[in-house]
N, C-alpha and C positions, 0 to 999 in steps of 0.2 A: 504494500500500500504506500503511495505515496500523499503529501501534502500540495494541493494545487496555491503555488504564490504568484501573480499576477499582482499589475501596476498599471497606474495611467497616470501622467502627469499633464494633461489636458483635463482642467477642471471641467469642459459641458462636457465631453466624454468617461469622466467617473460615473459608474451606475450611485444607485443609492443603497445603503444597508436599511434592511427594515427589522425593528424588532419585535418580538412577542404579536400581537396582536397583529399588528401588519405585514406579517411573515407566513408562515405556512404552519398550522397546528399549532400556534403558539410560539412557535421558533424562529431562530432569525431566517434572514434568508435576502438575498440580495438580490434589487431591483433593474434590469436592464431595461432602456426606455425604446428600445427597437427603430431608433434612430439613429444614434452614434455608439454607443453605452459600448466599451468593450475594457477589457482587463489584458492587458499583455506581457507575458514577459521574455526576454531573451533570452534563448537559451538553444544554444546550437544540436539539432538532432535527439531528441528529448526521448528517451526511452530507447534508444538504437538498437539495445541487446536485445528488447522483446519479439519474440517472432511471435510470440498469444499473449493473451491477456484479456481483461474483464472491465471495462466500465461502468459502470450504475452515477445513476443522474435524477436528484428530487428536481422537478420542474413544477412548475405551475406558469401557465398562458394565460397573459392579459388581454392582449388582441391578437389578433392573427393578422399579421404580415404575411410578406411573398417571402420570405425564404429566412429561418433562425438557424443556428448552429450554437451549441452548447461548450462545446469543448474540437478546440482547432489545433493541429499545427501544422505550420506548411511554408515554404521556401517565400521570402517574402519578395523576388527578384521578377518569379512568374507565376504563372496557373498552373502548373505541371507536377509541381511534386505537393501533397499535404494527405493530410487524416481528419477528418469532419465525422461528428457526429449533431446530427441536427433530428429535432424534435418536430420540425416543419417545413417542407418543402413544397412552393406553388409548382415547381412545373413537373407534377404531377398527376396522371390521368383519374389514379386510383385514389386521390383524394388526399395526398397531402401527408400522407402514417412519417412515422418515424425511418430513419434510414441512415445508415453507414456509407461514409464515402470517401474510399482510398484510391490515388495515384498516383503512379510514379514514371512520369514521363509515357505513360501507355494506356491503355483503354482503361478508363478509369472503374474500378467496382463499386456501382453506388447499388443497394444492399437497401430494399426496403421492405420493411415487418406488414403487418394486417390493420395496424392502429389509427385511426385518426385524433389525435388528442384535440379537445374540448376543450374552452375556456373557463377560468375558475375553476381548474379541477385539476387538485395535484395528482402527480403520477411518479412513481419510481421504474425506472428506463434502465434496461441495462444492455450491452452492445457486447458479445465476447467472441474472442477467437480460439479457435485449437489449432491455429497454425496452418490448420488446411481448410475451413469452412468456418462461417461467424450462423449466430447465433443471436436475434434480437429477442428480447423478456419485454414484457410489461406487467406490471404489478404481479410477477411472481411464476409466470407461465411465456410460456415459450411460444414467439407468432411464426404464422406463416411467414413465408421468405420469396421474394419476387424480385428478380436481377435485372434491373431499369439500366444497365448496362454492365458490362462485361459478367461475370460471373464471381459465386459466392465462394472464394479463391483461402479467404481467411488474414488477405494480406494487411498486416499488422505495421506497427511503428519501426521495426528492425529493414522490414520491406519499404521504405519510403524516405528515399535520400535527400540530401538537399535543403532541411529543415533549418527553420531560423529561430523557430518561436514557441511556445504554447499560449494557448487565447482561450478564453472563458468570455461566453455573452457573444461571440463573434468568430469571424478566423479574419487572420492578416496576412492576404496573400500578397500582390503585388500594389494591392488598395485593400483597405477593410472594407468589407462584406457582411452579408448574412447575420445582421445584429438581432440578438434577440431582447421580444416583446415581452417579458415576466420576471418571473420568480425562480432563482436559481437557489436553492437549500445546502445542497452539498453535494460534489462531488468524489467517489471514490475509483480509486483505479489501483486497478492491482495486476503485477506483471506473470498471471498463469491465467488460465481457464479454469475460471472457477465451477466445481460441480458438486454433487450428491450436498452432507451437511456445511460445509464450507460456503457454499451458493447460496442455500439455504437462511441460514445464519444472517449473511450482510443483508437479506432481501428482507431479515424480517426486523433486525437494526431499521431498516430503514422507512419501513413502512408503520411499523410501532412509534417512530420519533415523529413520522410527519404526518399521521391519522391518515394512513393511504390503505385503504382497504388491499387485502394481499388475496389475490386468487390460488385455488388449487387446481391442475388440473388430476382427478379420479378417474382412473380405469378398473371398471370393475364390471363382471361377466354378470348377464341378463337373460333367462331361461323366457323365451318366447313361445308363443303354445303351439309351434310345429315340434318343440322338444329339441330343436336348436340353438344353442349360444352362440353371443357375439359379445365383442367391447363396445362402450358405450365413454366417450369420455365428457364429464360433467365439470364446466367452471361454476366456482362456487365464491 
């Protein structure tokens, strides 16, 4: 796990800290105004060693803009090399879900889940890799997965050269972008693919601290009056 520190020394460009009340469940949580708002810090090729790993993201959407990004980093010189995870994406057919999106110099893998997040409705988001395929969560369960280009490769921070920066509320590629409209609570990121009680565990930290309802997905077998079973899987 690491600590995400970010900076802005452009005072309309600082988001706003909200606390208690004005944050998410009682807790603080930081304001982007989805105009300029972004957090950046330098730091050359930020995670290189991971070829997997696990993000999870408390968000909450005040408006919906064309295009948020939560957690960036990416070659600040051109388009070509970065790592995005964004909560919200307009040029989308299927409505905007949550989506991953790596490249590095080549057809880029943007990676998007079943979800369309809601406004005023916190959510725990998580993005992970095994090195060979990603895996998108929301509140606790695992979405479908639709490869809006290149394919779901797994390619990680290790796989993504060129890097200048890590950005919260935004990415900074060769201009800043993609700023996001809300409530950002906390971000965690941890350099393996997290799974079984380990997965578990952070999903329910996280959902416990920020009153996010936690889904189950149940499989469990269903005796039908032909005398036939099947699985049935139930979100709860």
């Amino acid at each position: 796990m690491v600590m995400l520190l970010g900076s802005q020394a452009t005072l309309e460009k600082k988001p706003l800290l909200k606390l208690t009340t004005n944050g998410i469940n009682g807790r603080a949580a930081v304001l982007f105004d989805g105009s300029n708002d972004i957090l950046v810090r330098t730091v050359a090729n930020w995670l290189s060693d991971d070829s997997a790993g696990s993000v999870f993201v408390v968000v909450r959407l005040d408006t919906i803009t064309d295009y948020m990004c939560a957690l960036g980093s990416a070659d600040e010189g051109t388009t070509n090399y970065y790592m995005m995870f964004n909560p919200y994406y307009a040029n989308d057919a299927a409505g905007k879900p949550l989506r991953v999106m790596q490249r590095n110099a080549d057809t880029g893998d943007f990676i998007r889940g079943s979800d369309i997040l809601a406004v005023d409705v916190a959510y725990v988001a998580s993005i992970k890799s095994s090195g060979t395929a990603y895996t998108i969560r929301m509140n606790g369960v695992d979405r479908t997965l639709t490869a809006v280009s290149g394919s779901s490769t797994g390619d990680w921070f290790a796989d993504t050269a060129n890097r200048d920066n890590l950005s919260v509320g935004g990415v900074k590629r060769s201009a800043e972008a993609y700023f996001m409209n809300g409530l950002i609570a906390e971000i965690i990121v941890y350099g393996d693919d997290l799974t079984g009680d380990d997965l578990t565990n952070v999903e329910t930290y996280l959902t416990d601290r920020y009153g996010v309802e936690l889904q189950y997905a149940i499989t469990t077998s269903v005796n039908f009056d032909s005398g036939s079973s099947d699985s049935v899987v139930v979100e709860l």
